[in-house]
Structure formats: C-alpha cells, structure tokens
C-alpha positions as a Markdown table, in Angstrom:
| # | Residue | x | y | z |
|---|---|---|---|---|
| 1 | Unk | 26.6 | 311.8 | 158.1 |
| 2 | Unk | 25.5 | 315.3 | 158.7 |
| 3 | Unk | 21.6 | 316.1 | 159.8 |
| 4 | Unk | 21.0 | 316.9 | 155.9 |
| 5 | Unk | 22.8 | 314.3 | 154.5 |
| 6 | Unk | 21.1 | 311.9 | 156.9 |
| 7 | Unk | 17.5 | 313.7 | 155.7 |
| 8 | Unk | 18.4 | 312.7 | 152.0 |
| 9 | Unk | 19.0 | 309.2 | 153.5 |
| 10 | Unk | 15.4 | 308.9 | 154.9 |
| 11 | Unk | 14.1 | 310.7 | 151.7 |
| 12 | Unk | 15.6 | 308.2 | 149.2 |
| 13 | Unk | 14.2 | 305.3 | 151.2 |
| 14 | Unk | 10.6 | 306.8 | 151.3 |
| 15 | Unk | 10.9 | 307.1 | 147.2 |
| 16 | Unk | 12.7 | 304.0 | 146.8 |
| 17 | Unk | 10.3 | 302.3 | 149.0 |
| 18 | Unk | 7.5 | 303.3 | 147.1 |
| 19 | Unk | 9.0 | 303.0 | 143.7 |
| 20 | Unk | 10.1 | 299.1 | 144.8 |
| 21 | Unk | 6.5 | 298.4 | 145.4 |
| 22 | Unk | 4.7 | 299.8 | 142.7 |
| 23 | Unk | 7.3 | 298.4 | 140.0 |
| 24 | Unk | 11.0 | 297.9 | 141.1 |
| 25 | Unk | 14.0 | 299.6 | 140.8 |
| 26 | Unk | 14.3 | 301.7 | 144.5 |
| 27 | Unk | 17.8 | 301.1 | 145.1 |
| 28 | Unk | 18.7 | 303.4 | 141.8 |
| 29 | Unk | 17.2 | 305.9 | 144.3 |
| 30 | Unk | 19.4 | 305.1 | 147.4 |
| 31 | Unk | 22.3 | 303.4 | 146.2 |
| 32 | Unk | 23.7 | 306.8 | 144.7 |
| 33 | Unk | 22.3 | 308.5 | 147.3 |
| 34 | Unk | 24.7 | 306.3 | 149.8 |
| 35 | Unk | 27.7 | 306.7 | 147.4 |
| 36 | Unk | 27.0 | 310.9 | 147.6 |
| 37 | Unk | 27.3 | 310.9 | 151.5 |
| 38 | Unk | 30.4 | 309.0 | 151.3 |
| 39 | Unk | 30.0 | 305.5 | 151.9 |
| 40 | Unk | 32.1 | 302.9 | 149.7 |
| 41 | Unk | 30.4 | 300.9 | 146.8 |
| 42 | Unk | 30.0 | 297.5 | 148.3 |
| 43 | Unk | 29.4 | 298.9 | 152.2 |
| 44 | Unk | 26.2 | 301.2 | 150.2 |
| 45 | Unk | 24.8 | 298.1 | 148.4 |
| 46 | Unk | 24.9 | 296.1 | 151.2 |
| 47 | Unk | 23.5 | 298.4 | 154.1 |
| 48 | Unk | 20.7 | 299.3 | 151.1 |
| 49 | Unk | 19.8 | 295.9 | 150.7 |
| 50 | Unk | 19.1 | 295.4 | 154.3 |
| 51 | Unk | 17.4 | 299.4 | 155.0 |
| 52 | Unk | 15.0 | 298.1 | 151.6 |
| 53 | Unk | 13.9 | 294.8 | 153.0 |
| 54 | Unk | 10.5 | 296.3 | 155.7 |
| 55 | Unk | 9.8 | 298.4 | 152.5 |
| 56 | Unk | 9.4 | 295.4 | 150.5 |
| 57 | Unk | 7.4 | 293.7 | 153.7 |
| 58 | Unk | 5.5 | 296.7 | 154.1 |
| 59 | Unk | 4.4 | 296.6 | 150.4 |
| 60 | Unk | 3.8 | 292.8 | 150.3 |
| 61 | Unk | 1.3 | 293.2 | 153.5 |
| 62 | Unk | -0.1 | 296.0 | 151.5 |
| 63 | Unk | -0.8 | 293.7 | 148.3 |
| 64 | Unk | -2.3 | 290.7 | 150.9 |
| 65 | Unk | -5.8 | 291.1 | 149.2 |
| 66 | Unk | -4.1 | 290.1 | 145.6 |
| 67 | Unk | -1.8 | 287.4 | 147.1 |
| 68 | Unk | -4.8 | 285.8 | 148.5 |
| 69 | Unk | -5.0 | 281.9 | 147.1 |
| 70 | Unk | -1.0 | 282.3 | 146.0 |
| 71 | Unk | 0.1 | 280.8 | 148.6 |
| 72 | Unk | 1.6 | 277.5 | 146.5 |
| 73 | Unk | 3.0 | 279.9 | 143.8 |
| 74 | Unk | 4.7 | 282.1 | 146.6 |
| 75 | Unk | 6.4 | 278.8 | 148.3 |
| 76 | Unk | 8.0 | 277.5 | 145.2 |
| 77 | Unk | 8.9 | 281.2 | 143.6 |
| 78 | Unk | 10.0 | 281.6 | 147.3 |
| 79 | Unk | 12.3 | 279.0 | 147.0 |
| 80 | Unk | 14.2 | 280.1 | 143.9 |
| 81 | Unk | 14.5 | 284.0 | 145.4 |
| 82 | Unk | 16.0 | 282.2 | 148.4 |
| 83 | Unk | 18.5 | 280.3 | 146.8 |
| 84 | Unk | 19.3 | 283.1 | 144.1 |
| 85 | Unk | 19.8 | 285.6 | 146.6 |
| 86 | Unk | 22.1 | 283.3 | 148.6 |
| 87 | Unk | 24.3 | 282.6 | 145.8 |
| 88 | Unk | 24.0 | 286.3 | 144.5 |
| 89 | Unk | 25.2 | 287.5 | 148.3 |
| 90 | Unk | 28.6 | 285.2 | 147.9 |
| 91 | Unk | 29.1 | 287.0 | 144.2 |
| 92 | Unk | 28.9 | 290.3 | 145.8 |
| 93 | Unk | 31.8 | 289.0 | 148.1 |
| 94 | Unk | 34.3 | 287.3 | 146.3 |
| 95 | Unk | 33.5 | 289.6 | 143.3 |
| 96 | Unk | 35.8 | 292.4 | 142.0 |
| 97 | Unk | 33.4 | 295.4 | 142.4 |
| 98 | Unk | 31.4 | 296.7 | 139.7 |
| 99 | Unk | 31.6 | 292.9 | 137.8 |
| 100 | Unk | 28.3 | 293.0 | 137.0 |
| 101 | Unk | 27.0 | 296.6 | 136.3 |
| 102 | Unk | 28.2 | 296.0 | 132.5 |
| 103 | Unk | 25.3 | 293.4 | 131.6 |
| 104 | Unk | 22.8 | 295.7 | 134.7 |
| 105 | Unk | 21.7 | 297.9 | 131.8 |
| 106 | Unk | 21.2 | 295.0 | 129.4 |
| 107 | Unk | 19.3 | 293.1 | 131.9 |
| 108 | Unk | 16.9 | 296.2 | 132.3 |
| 109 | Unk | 16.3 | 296.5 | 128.7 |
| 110 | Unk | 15.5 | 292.7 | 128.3 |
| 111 | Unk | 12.8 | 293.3 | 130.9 |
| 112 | Unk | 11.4 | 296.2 | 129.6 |
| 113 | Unk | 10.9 | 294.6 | 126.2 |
| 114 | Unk | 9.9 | 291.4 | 127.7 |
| 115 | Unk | 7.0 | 293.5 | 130.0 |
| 116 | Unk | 5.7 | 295.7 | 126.4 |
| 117 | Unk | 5.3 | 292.5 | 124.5 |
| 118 | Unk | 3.7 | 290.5 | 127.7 |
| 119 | Unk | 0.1 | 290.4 | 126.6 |
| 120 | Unk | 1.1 | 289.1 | 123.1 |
| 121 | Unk | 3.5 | 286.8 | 124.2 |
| 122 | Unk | 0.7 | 285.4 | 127.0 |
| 123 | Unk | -1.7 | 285.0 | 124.1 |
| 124 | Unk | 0.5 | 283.6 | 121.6 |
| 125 | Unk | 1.3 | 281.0 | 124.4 |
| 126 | Unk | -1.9 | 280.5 | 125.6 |
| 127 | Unk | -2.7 | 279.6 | 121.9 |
| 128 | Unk | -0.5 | 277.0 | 121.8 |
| 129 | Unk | -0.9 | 275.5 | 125.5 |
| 130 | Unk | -4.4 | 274.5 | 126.7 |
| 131 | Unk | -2.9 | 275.8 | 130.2 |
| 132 | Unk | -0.2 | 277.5 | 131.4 |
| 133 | Unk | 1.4 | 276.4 | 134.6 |
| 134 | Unk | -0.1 | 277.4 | 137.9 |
| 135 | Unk | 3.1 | 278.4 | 139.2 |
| 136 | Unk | 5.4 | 279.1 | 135.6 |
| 137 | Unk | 6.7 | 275.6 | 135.4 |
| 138 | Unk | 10.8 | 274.9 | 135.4 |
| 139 | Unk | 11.2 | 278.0 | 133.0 |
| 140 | Unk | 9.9 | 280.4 | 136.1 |
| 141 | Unk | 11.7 | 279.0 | 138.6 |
| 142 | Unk | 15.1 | 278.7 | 136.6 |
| 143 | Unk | 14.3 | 282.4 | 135.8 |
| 144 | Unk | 13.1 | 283.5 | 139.5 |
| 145 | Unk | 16.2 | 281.9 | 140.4 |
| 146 | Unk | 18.5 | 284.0 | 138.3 |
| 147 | Unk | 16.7 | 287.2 | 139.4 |
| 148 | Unk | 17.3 | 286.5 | 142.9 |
| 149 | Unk | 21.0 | 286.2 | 141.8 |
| 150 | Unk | 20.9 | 289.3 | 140.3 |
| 151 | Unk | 19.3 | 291.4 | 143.5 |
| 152 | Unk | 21.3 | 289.6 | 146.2 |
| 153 | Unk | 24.1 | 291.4 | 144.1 |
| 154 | Unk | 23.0 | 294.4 | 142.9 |
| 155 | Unk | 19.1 | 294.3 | 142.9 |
| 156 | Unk | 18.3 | 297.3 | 140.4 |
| 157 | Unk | 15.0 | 296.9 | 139.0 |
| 158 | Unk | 14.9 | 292.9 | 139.8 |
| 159 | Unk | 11.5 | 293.9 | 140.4 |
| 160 | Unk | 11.2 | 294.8 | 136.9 |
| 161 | Unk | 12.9 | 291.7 | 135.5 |
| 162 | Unk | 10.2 | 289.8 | 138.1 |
| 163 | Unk | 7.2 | 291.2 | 136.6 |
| 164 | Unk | 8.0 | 290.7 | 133.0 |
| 165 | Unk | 8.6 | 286.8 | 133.9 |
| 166 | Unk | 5.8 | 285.8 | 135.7 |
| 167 | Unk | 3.4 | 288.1 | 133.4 |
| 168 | Unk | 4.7 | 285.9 | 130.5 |
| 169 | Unk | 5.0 | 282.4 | 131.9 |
| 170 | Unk | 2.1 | 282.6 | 134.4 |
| 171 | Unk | -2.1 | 283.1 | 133.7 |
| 172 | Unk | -2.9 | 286.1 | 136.0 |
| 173 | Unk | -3.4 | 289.5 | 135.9 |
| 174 | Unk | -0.5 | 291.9 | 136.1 |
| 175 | Unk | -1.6 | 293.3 | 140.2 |
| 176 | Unk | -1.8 | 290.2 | 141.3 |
| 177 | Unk | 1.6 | 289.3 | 139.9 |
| 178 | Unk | 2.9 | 292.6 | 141.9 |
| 179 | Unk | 1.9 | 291.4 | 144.6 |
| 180 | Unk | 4.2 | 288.0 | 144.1 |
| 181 | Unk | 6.8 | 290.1 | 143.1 |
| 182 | Unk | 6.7 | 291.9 | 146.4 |
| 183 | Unk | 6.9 | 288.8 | 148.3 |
| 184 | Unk | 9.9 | 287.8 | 146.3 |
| 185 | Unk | 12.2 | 290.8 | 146.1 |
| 186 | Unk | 11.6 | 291.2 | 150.1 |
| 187 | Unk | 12.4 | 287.3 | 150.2 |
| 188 | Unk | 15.4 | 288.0 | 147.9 |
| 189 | Unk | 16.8 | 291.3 | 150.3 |
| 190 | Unk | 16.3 | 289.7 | 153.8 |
| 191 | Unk | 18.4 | 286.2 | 152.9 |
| 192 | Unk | 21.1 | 288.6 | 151.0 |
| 193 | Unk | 21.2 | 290.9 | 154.2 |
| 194 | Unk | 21.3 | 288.1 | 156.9 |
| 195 | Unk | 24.7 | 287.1 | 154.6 |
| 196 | Unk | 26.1 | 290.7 | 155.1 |
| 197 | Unk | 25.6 | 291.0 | 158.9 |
| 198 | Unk | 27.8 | 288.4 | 159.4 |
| 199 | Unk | 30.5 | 288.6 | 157.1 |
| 200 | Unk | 30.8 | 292.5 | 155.8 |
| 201 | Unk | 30.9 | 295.8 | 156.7 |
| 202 | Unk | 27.5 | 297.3 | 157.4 |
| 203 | Unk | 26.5 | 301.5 | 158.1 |
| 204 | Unk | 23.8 | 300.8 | 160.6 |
| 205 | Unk | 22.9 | 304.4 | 160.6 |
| 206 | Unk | 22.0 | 304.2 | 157.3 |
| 207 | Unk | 19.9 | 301.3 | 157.1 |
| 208 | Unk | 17.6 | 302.6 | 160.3 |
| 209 | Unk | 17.3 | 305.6 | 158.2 |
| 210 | Unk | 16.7 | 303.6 | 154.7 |
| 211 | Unk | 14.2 | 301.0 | 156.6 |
| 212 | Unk | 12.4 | 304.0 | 158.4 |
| 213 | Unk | 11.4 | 305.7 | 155.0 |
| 214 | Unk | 11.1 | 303.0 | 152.9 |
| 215 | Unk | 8.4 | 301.4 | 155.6 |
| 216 | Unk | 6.3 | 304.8 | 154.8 |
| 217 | Unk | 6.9 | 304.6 | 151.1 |
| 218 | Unk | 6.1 | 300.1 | 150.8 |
| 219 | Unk | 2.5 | 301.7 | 152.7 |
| 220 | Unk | 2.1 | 304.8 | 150.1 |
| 221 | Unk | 3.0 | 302.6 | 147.2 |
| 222 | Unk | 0.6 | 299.9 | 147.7 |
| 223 | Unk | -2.4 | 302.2 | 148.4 |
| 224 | Unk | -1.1 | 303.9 | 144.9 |
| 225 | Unk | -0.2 | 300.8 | 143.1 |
| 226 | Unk | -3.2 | 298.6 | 143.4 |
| 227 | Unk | -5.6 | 301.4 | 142.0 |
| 228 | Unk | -3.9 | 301.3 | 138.6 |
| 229 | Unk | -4.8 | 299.5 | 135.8 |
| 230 | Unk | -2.5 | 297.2 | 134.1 |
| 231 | Unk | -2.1 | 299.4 | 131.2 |
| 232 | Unk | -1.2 | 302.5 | 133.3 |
| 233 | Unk | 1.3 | 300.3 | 135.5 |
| 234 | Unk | 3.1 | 298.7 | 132.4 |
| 235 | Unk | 3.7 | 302.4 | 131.3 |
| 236 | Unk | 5.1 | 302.8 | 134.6 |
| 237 | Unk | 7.3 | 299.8 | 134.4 |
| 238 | Unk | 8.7 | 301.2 | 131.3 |
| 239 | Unk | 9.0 | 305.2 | 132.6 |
| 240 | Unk | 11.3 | 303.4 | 135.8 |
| 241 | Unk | 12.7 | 301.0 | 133.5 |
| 242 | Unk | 14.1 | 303.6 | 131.2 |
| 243 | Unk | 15.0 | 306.2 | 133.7 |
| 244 | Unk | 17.3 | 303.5 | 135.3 |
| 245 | Unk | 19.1 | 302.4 | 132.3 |
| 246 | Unk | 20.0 | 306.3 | 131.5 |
| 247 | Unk | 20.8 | 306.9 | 135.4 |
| 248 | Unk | 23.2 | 303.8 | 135.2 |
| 249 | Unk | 24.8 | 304.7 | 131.5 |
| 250 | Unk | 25.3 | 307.9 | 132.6 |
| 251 | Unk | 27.1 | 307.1 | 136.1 |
C-alpha cells in the first residue's frame, strides 16, 4: 500500500466502525475499499473481519449501560454467533468465491422488511402469547445461528439481519437490542478471525490499520447511537440497508 492508499484503509475502518455499531453493515465500507488497493477477494474479507472485531468491542463496551441485566440473553445468543461463525469461517474456505453474494442482497432485503414491520409484528405476537421468551426461544437461536453463518462468511449488514430478529422475537426496546447485537457480531468476527490466522492468507498491515480506525469509529458510534430514538434508528437501519443492497447490485 502506498501512504494514501493506506489513509483510505484507516478511513474506511473509522466509518465502518461506526456504521457497525450504530446498525450494521461496515464491511460494505472496507471490503471494497481492500479490493481497490489491490488485495484479492477472500485475503480482503478475511483480514476485514479481523481489523472490524475491537470496533465491534469498542461499540459493545460503549452500549454496557443497555446490556446491563442481559447477561443470560447474551450467553445463549452468544452461543449460536459462536457456532454460526465457526461453520460460516469453513464455508469461506472450502467455498468457490463469491458463492454466496447472489442470496447477500436477498438477505438484506428480508431484514429490512422484517425491521419496518417489527413493531407490528411484536404486537400481533404479543397478542397472541401472554409472553414472549426472555431470550427469543429456539426460533432466535436457530436464527442467531444462521446469521453468524452468514458474517463468518461474508458479514454485510448481519448486524442488520440481528436487529430485525431479536426486535421481533424478543420483548425489549430496539437500543437495548443494539447493544446485544454488538456483543454478537464482535462474538461472530473474533471466532471467524481466530479460524483465518491459522489456516489463510492474512494482510496484517491492513488489519492494524482497519482495527486502529474502527476502535475510533465503535467509540463515536455508540456515543451517537444510543441518543436516538427507535424511530430515528430504524430509518437508519433502512438508509444502510438500502445503500448496501444498491452498492452490492451494482458491483
């Protein structure tokens, strides 16, 4: 990398960071960025997996105030991300490349819909359950599960897909759910990159650089995050949402 391209690096990861944290979707940000400077496909996805995991710490520490009392929600969700990101890690592997990007967009529309229609669905549920499950019963965990498949793989917008499943299936309020979301896709990233440090080809100097900015941007995009309503942060979901289905139609 030259000095510039290696200032692009740092940049994406400060975005992505903060994008990751607020609603999902950073390595859309980086990925492309890694692919620009002139790294190969699976070589960018895997060093951006690792550079992305102290972002996603970094923005978990920063939503501590809304995990507080989650801790038996985050151990069994934690569970499924675990084992989802271990077997989506292998995929990425043994694989052709590029596999999955045809159902990505699909994925990311089913989330978007499923995060518009939340608070009906959550009522029509709730209308028909005198109580939800604490923790999202099987259909979260088989669901949790398949996300962390999908972002040890690829991971674009998981964080998306995360939020829409736990705001439907679980009774809480959509910032405390970020903050679960958080501790899953950094969950999710760090088992996924522990896999590819062994076993595939990793650009070092671009995950210091990655890490480094999206540390800064998991920091900014709690502080932002956390003061917006649930309203104004499902019309986020949807802006990032979208924005990432066009920038992966159009690739």
């Amino acid at each position: 990398m030259t000095g510039w391209e290696a200032v692009g690096v740092l940049l994406a990861g400060v975005f992505a960071g903060g994008i990751n944290t607020v609603v999902g979707s950073g390595t859309l940000i980086t990925f492309p960025v890694l692919l620009a400077v002139g790294y190969p496909p699976v070589v960018a996805n895997v060093s951006n997996t690792l550079g992305l995991v102290p972002g996603s710490v970094a923005g978990a520490i920063g939503y501590r105030r809304e995990l507080t009392g989650q801790l038996g929600r985050i151990l069994r969700l934690g569970v499924a991300s675990l084992l989802g990101g271990v077997v989506g890690a292998v995929l990425l592997l043994v694989l052709p490349p590029g596999a999955f990007e045809a159902i990505v967009p699909v994925l990311i529309v089913v989330a978007l819909v499923l995060v518009i229609v939340q608070p009906w669905l959550a009522r029509k549920l709730a209308e028909r359950e005198s109580e939800r499950p604490a923790h999202g019963g099987v259909a979260l965990f088989a669901g949790v599960f398949a996300t962390g498949v999908y972002g040890g793989y690829f991971g674009a917008a998981q964080g998306v897909v995360l939020l829409a499943l736990m705001g439907i299936l679980m009774d809480d309020n959509l910032q405390r759910i970020n903050g679960i979301k958080n501790v899953l896709a950094a969950l999710v990233n760090l088992v996924s990159g522990v896999i590819f440090i062994f076993v595939a080809d990793v650009a070092w100097p671009a995950v210091a650089l990655i890490a480094a900015g999206a540390t800064v941007g998991g920091v900014v995009g709690a502080k932002i995050g956390r003061k917006l309503s649930p309203a104004v942060l499902r019309g986020v979901i949807v802006v990032v949402g979208t924005a990432a289905i066009i920038q992966l139609l159009t690739r």
